[in-house]
N, CA, C and O atoms as a printed pandas DataFrame, in Angstrom:
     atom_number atom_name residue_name chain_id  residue_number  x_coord  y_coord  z_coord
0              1         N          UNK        A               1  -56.153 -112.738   84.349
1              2        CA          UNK        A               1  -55.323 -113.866   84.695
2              3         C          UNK        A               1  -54.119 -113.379   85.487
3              4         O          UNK        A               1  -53.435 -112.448   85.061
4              5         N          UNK        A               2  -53.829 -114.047   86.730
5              6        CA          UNK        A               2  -53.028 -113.395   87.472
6              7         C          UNK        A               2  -51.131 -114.615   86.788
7              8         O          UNK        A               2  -50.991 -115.822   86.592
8              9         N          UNK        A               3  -50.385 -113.718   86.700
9             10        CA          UNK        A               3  -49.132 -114.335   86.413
10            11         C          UNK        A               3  -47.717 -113.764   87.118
11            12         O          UNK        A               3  -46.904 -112.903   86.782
12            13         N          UNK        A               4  -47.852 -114.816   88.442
13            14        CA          UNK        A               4  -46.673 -114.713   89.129
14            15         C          UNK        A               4  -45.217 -114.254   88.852
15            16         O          UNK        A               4  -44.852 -115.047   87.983
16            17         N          UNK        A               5  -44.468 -113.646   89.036
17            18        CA          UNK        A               5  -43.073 -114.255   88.772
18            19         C          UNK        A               5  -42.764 -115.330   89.418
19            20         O          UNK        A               5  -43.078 -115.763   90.527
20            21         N          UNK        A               6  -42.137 -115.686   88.618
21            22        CA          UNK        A               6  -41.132 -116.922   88.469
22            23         C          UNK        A               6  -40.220 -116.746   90.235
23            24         O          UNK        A               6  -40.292 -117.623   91.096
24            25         N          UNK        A               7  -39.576 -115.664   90.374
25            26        CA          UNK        A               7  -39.177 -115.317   91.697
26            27         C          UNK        A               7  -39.909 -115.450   92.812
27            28         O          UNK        A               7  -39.432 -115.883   93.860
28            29         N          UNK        A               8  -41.016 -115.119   92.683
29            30        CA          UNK        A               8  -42.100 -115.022   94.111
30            31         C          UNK        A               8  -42.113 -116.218   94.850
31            32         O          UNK        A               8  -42.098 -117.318   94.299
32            33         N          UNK        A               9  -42.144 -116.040   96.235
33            34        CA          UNK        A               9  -42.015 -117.119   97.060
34            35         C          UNK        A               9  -43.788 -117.356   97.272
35            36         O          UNK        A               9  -44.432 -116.328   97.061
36            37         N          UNK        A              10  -44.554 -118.505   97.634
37            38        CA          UNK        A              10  -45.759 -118.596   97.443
38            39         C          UNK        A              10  -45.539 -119.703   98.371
39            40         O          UNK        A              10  -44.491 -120.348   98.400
40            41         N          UNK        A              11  -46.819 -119.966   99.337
41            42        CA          UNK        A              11  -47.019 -120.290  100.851
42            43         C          UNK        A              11  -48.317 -120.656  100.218
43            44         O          UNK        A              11  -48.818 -119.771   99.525
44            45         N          UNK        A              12  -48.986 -121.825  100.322
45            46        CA          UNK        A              12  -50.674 -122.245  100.408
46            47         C          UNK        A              12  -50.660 -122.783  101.846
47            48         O          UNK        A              12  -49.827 -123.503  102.395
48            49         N          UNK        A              13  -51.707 -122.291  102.277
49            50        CA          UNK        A              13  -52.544 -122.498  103.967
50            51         C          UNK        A              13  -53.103 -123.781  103.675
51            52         O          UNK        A              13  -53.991 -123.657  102.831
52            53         N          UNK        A              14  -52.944 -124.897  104.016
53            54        CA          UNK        A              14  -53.751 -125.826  103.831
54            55         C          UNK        A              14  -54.847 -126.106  104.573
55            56         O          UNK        A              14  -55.637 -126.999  104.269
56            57         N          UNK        A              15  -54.964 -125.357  105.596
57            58        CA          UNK        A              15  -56.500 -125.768  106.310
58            59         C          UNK        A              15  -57.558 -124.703  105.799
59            60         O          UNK        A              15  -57.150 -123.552  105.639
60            61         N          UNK        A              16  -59.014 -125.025  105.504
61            62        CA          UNK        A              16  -59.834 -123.948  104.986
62            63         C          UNK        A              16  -59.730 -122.699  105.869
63            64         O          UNK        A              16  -59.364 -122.938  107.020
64            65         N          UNK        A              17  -60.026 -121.159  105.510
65            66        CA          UNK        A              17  -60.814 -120.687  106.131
66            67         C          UNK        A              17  -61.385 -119.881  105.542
67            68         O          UNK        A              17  -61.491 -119.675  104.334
68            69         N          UNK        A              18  -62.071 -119.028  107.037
69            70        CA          UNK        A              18  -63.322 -118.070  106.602
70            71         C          UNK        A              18  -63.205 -117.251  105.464
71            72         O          UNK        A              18  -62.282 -116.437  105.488
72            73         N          UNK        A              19  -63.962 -117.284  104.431
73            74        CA          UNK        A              19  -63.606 -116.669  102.944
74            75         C          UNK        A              19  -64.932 -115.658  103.237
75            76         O          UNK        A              19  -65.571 -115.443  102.207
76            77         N          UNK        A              20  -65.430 -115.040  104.370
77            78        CA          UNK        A              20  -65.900 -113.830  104.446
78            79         C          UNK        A              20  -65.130 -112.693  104.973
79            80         O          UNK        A              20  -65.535 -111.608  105.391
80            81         N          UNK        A              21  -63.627 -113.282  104.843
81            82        CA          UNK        A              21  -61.908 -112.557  105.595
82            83         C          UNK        A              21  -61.854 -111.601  104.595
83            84         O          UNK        A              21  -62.278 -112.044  103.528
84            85         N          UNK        A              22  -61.476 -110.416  104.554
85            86        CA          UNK        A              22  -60.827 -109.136  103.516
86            87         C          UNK        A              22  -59.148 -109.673  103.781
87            88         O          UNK        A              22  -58.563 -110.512  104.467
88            89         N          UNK        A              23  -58.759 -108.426  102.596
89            90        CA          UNK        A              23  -56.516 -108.819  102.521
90            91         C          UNK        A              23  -56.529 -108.583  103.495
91            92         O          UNK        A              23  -56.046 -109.648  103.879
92            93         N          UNK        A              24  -56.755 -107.762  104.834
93            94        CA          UNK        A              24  -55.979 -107.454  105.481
94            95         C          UNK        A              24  -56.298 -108.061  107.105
95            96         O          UNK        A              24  -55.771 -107.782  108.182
96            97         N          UNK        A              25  -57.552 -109.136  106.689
97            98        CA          UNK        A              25  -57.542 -110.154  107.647
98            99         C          UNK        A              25  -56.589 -111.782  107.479
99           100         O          UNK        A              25  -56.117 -112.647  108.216
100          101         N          UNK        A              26  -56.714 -111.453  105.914
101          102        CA          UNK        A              26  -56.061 -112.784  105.842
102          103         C          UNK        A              26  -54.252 -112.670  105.887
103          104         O          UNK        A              26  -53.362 -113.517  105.957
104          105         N          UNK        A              27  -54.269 -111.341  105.816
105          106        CA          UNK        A              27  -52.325 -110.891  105.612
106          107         C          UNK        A              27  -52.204 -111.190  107.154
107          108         O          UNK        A              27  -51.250 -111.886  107.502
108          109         N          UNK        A              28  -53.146 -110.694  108.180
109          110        CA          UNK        A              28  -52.817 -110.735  109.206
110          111         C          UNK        A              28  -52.801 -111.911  110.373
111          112         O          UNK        A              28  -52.310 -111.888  111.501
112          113         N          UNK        A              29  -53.865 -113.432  109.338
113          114        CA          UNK        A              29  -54.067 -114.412  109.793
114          115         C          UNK        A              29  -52.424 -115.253  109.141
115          116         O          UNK        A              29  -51.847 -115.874  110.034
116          117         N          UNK        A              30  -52.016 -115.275  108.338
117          118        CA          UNK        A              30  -50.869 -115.734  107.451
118          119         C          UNK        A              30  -49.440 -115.010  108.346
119          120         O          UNK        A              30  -48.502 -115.773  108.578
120          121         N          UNK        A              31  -49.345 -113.587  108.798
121          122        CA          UNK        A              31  -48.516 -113.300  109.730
122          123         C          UNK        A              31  -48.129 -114.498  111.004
123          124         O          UNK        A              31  -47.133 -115.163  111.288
124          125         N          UNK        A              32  -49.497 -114.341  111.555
125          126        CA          UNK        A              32  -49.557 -114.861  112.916
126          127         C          UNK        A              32  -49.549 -115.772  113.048
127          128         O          UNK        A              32  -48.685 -116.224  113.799
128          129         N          UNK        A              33  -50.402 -116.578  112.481
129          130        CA          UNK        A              33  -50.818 -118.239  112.247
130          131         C          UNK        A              33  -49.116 -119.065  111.468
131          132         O          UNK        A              33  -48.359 -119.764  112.141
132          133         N          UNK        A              34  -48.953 -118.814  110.382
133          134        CA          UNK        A              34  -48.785 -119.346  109.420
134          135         C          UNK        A              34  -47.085 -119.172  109.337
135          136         O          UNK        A              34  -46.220 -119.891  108.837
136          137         N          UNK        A              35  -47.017 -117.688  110.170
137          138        CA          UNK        A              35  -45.334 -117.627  110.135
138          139         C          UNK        A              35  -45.005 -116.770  108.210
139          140         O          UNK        A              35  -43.867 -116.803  107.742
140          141         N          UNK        A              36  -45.934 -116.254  107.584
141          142        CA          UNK        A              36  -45.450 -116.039  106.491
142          143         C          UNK        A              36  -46.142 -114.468  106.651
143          144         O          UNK        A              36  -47.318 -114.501  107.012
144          145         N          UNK        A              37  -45.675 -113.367  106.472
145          146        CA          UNK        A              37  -46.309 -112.142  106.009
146          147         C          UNK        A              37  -46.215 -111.654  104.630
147          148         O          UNK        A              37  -45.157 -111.537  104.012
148          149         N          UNK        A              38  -47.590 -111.327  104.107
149          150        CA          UNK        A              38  -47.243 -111.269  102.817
150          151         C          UNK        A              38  -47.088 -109.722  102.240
151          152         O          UNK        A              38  -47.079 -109.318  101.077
152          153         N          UNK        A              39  -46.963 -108.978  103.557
153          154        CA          UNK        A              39  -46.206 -107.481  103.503
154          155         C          UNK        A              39  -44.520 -107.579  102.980
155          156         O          UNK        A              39  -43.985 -106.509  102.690
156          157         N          UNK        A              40  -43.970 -108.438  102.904
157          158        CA          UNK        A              40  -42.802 -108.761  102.820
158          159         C          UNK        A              40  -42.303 -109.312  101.440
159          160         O          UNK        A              40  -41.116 -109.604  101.298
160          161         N          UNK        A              41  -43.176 -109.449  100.466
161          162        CA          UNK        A              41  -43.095 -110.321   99.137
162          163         C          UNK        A              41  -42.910 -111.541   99.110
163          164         O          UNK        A              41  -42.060 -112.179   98.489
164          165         N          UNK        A              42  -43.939 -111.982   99.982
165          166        CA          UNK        A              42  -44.374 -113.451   99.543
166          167         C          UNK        A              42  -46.171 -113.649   99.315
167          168         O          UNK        A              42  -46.944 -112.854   99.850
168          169         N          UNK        A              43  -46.414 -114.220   98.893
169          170        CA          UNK        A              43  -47.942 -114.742   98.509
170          171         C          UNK        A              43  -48.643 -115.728   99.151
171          172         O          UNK        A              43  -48.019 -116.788   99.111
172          173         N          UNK        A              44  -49.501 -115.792   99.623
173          174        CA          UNK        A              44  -50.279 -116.679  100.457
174          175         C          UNK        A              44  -51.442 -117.329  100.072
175          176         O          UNK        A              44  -52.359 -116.509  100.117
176          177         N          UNK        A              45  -51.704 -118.055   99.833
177          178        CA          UNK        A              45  -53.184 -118.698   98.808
178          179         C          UNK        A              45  -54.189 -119.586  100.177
179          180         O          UNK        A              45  -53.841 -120.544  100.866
180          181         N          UNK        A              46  -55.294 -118.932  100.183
181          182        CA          UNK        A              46  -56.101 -119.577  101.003
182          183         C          UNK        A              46  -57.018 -120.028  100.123
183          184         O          UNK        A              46  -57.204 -119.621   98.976
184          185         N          UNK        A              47  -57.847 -121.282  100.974
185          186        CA          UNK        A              47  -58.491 -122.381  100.281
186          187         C          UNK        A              47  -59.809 -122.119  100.958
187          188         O          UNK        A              47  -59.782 -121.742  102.130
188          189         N          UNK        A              48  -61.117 -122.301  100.257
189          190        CA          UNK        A              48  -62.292 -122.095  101.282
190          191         C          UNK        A              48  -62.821 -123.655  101.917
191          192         O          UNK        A              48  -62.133 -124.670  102.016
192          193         N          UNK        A              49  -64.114 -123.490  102.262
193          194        CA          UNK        A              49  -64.141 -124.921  102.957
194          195         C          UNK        A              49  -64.595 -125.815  101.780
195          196         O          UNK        A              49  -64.211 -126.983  101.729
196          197         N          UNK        A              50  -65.522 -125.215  100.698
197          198        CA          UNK        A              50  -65.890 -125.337   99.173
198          199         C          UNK        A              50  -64.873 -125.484   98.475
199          200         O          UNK        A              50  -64.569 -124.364   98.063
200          201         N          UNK        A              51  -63.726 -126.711   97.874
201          202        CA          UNK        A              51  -63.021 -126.925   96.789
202          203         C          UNK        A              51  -62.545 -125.503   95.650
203          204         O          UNK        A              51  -61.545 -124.988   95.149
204          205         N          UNK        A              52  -64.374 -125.323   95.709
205          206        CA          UNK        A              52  -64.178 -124.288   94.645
206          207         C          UNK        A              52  -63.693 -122.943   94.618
207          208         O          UNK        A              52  -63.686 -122.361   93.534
208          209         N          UNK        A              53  -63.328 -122.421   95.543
209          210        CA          UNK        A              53  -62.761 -121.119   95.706
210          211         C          UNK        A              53  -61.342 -120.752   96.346
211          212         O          UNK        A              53  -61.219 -121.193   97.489
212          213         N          UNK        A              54  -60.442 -120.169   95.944
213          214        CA          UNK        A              54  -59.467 -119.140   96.320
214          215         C          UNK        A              54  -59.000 -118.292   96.224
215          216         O          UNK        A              54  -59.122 -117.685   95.160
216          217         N          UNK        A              55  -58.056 -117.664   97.455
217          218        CA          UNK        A              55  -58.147 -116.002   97.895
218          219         C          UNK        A              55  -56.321 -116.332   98.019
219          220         O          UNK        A              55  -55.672 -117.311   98.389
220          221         N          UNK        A              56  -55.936 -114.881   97.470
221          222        CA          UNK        A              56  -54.341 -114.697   97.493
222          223         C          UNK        A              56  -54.233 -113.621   97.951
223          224         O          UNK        A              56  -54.888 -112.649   97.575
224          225         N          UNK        A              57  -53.421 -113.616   98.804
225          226        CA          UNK        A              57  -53.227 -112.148   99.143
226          227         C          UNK        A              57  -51.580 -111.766   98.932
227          228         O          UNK        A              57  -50.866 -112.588   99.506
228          229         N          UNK        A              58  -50.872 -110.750   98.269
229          230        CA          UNK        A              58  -49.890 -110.444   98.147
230          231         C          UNK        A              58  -49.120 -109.109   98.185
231          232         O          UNK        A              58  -49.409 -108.596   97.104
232          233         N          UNK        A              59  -48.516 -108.489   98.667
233          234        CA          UNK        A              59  -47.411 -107.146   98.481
234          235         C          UNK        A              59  -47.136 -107.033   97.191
235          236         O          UNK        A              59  -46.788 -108.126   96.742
236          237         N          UNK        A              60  -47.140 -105.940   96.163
237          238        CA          UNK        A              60  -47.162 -105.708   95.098
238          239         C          UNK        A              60  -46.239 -104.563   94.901
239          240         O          UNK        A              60  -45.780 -104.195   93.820
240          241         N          UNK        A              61  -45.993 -103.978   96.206
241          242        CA          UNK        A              61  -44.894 -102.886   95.847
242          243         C          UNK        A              61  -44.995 -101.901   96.259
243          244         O          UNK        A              61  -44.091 -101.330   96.869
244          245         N          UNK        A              62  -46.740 -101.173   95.922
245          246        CA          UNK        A              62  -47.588 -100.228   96.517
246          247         C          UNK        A              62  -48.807 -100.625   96.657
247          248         O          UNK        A              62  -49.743 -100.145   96.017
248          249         N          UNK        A              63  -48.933 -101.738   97.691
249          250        CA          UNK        A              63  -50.236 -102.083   97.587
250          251         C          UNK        A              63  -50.495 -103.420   98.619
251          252         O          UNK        A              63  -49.777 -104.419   98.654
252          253         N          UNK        A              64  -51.324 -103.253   99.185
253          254        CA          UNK        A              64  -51.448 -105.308   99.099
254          255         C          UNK        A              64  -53.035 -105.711   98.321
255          256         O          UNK        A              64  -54.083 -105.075   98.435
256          257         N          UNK        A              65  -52.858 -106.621   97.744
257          258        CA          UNK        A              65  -53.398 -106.969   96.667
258          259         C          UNK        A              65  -54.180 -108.438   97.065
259          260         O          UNK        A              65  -53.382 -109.131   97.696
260          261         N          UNK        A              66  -55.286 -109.014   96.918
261          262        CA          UNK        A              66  -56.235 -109.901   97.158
262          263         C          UNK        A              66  -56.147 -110.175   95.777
263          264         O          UNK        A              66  -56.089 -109.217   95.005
264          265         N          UNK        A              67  -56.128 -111.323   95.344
265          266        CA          UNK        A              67  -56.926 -112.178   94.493
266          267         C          UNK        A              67  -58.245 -113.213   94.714
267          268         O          UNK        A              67  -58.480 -113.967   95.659
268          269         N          UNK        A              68  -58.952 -112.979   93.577
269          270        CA          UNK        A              68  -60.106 -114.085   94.160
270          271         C          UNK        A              68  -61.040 -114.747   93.007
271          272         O          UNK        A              68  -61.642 -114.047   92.193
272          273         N          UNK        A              69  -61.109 -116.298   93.019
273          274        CA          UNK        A              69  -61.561 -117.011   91.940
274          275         C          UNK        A              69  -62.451 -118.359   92.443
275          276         O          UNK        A              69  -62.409 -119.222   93.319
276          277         N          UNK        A              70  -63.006 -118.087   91.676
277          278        CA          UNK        A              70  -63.835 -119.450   92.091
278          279         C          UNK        A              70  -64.441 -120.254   90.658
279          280         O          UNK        A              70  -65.330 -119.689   90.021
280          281         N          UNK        A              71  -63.965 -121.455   90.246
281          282        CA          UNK        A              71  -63.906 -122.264   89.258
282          283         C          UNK        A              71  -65.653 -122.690   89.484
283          284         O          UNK        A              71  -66.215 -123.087   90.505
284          285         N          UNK        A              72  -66.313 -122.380   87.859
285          286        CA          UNK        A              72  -67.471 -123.212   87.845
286          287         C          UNK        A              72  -67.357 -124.559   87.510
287          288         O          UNK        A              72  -66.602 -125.036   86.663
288          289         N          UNK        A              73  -68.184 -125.168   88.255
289          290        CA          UNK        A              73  -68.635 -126.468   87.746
290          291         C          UNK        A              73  -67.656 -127.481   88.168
291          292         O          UNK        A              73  -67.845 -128.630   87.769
292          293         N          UNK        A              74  -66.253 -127.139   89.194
293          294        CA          UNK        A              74  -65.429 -128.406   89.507
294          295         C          UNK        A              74  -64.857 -127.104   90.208
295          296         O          UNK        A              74  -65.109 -125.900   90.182
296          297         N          UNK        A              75  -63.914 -127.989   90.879
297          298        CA          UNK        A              75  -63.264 -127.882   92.028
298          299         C          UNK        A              75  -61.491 -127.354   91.822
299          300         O          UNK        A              75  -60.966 -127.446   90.712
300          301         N          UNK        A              76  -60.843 -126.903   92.837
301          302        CA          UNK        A              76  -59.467 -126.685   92.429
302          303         C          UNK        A              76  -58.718 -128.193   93.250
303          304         O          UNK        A              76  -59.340 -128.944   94.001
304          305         N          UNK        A              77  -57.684 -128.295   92.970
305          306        CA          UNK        A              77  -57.015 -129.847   93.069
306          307         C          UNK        A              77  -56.039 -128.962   94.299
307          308         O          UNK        A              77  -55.028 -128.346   93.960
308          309         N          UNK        A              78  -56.438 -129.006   95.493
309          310        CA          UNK        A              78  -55.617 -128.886   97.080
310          311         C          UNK        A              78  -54.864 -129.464   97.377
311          312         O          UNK        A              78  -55.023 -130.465   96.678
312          313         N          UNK        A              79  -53.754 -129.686   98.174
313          314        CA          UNK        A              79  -53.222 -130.841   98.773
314          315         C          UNK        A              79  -54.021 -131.448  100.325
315          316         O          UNK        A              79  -55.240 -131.309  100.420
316          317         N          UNK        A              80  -53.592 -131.805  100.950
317          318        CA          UNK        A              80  -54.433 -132.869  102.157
318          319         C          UNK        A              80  -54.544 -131.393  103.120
319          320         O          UNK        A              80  -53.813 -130.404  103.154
320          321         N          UNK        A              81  -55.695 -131.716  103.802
321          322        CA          UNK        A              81  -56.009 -130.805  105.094
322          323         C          UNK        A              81  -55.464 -131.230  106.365
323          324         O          UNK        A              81  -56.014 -131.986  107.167
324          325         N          UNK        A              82  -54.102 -130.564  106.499
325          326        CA          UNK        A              82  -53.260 -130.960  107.691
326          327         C          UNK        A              82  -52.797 -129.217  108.505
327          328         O          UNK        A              82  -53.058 -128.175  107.903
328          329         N          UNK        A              83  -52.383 -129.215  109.341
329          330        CA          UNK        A              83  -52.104 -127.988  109.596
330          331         C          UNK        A              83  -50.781 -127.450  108.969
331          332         O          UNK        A              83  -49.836 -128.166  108.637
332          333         N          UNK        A              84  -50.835 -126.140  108.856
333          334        CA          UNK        A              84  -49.336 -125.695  107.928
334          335         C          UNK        A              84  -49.355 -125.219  107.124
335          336         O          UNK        A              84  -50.356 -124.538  106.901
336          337         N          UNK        A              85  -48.065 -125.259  105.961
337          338        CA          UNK        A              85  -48.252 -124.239  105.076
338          339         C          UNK        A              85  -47.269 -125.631  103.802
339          340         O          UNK        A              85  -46.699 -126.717  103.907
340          341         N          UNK        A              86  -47.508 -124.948  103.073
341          342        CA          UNK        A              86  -46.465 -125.836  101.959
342          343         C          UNK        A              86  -46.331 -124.934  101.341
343          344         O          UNK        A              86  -47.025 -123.917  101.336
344          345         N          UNK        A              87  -45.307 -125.206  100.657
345          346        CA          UNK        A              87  -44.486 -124.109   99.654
346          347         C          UNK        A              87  -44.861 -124.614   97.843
347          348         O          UNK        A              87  -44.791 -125.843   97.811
348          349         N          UNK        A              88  -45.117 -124.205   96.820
349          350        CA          UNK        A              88  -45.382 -123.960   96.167
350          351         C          UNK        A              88  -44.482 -122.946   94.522
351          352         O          UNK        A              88  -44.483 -121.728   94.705
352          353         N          UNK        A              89  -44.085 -123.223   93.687
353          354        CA          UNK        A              89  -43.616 -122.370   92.796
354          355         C          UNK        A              89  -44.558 -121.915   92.081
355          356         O          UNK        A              89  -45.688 -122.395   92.174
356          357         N          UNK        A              90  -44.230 -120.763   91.116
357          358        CA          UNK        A              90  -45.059 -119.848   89.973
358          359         C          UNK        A              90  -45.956 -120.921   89.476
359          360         O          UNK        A              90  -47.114 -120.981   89.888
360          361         N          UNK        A              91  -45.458 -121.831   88.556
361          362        CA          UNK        A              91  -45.891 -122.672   87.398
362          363         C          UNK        A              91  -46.878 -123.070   87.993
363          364         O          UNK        A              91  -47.946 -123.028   87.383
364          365         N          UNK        A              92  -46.844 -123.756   89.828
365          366        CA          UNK        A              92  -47.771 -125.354   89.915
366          367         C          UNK        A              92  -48.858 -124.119   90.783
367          368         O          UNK        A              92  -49.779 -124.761   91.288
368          369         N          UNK        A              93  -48.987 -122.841   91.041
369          370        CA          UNK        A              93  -49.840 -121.692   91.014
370          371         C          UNK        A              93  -50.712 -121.804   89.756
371          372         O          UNK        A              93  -51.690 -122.470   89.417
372          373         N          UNK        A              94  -49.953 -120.890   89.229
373          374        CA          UNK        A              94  -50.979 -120.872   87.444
374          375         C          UNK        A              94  -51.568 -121.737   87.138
375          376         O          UNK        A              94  -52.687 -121.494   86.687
376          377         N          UNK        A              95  -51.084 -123.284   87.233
377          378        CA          UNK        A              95  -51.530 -124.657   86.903
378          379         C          UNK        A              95  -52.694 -124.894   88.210
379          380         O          UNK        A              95  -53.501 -125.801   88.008
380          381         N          UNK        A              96  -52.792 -124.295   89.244
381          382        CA          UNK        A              96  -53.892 -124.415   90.495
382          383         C          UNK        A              96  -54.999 -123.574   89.766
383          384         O          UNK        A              96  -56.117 -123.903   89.369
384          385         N          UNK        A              97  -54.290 -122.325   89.717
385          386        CA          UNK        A              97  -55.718 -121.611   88.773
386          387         C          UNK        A              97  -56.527 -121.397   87.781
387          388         O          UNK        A              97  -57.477 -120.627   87.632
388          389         N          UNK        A              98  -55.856 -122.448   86.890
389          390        CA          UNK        A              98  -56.357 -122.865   86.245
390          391         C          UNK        A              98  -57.317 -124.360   85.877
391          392         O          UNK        A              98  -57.759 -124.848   84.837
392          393         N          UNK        A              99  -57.346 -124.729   87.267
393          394        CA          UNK        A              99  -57.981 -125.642   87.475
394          395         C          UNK        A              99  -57.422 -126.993   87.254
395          396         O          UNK        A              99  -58.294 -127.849   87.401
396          397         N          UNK        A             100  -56.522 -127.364   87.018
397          398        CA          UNK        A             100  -55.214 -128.422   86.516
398          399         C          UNK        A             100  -54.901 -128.978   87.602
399          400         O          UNK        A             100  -55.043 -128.659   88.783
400          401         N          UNK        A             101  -54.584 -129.599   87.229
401          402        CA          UNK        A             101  -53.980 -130.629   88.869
402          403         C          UNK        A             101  -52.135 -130.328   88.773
403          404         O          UNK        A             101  -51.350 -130.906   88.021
404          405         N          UNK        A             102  -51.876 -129.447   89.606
405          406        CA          UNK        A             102  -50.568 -128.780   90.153
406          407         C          UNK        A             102  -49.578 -129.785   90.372
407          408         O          UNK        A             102  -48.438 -129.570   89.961
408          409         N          UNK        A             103  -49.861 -130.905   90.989
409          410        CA          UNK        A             103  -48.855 -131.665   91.219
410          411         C          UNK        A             103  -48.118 -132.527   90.628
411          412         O          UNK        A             103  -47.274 -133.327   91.032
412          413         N          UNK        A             104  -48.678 -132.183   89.287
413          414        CA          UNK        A             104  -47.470 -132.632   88.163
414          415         C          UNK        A             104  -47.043 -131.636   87.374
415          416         O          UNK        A             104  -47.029 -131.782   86.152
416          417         N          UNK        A             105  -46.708 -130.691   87.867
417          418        CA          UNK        A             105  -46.018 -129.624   87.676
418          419         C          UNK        A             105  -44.863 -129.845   88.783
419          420         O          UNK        A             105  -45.192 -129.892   89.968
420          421         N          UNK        A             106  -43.131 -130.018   88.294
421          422        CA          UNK        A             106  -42.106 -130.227   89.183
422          423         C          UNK        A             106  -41.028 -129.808   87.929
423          424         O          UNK        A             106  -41.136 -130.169   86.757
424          425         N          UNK        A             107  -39.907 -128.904   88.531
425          426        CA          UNK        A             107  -38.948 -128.402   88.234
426          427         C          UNK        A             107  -38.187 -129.602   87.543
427          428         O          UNK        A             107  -38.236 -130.763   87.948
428          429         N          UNK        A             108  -37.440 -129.141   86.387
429          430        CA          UNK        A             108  -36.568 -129.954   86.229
430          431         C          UNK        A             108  -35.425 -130.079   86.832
431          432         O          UNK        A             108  -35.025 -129.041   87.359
432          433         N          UNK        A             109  -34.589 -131.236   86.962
433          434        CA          UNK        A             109  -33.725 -131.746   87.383
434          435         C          UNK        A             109  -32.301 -131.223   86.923
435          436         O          UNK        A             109  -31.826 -131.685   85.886
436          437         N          UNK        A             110  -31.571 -130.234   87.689
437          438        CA          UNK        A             110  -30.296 -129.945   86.360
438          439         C          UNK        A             110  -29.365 -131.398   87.335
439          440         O          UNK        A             110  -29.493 -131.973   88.416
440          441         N          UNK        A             111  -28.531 -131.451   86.246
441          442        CA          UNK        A             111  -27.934 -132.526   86.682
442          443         C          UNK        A             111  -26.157 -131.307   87.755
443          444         O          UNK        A             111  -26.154 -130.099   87.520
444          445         N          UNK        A             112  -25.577 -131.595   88.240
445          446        CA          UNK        A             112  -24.276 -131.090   89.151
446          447         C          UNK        A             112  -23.242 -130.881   87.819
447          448         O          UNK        A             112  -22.811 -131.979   87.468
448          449         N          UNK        A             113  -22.804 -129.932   87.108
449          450        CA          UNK        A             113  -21.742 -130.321   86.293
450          451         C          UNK        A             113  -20.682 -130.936   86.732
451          452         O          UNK        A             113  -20.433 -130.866   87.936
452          453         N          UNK        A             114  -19.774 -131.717   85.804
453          454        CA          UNK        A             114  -18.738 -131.796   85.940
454          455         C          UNK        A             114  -17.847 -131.200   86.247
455          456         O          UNK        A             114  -18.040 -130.056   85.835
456          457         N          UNK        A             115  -16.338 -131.298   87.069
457          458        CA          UNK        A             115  -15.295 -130.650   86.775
458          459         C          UNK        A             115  -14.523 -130.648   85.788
459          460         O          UNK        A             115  -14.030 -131.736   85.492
460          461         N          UNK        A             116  -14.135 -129.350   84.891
461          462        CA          UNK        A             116  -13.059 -129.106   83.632
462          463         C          UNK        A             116  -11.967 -129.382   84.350
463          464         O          UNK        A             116  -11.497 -129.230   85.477
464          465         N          UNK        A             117  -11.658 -129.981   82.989
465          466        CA          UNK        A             117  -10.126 -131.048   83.623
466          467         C          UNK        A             117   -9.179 -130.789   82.020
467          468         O          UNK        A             117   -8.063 -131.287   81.875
């Protein structure tokens, strides 16, 4: 089970692609394309054209690192196929890979304190 930090900045590709790509096609499609390198410590989650599969590719420190999963029997919950990237936190990740529907996963609200008076 892969578990983000909480810190990590995380980028999902929303248009499919080729999931016969290795890390260091897709680090280099996410550079160019996408405006995000994930040599830099951020994470990139590609979607295949199949619901059911995704590929992460990330900088780890000493390394770049691929993830790869593919849910039996149902699908992962995407957002719309538009061109771009959307941004994403830890939680509504974990909640993608786990097959959950992510988008009710949202930060809470702190409210602005007051001024001490």
């Amino acid at each position: 089970m892969l578990t983000p930090p909480a810190s990590l900045m995380i980028y999902v590709a929303t248009q499919p692609v080729d999931f016969r790509k290795g890390a260091e096609s897709l680090a280099l499609l996410a550079k160019e394309t996408l405006g995000h390198d994930p040599m830099k410590g951020v994470a990139v989650v590609f979607r295949a054209k199949r619901a059911d599969r995704v590929k992460i590719v990330v900088w780890d420190g000493s390394g770049l690192v691929m993830y790869w999963k593919r849910l039996d029997g149902s699908g992962f919950k995407w957002p719309p196929i538009v061109a771009g990237v959307m941004r994403m936190n830890a939680a509504q990740l974990s909640a993608l890979l786990a097959g959950m529907d992510w988008t009710r996963m949202h930060a809470p609200r702190i409210p602005q304190p007051k001024a001490l008076a």
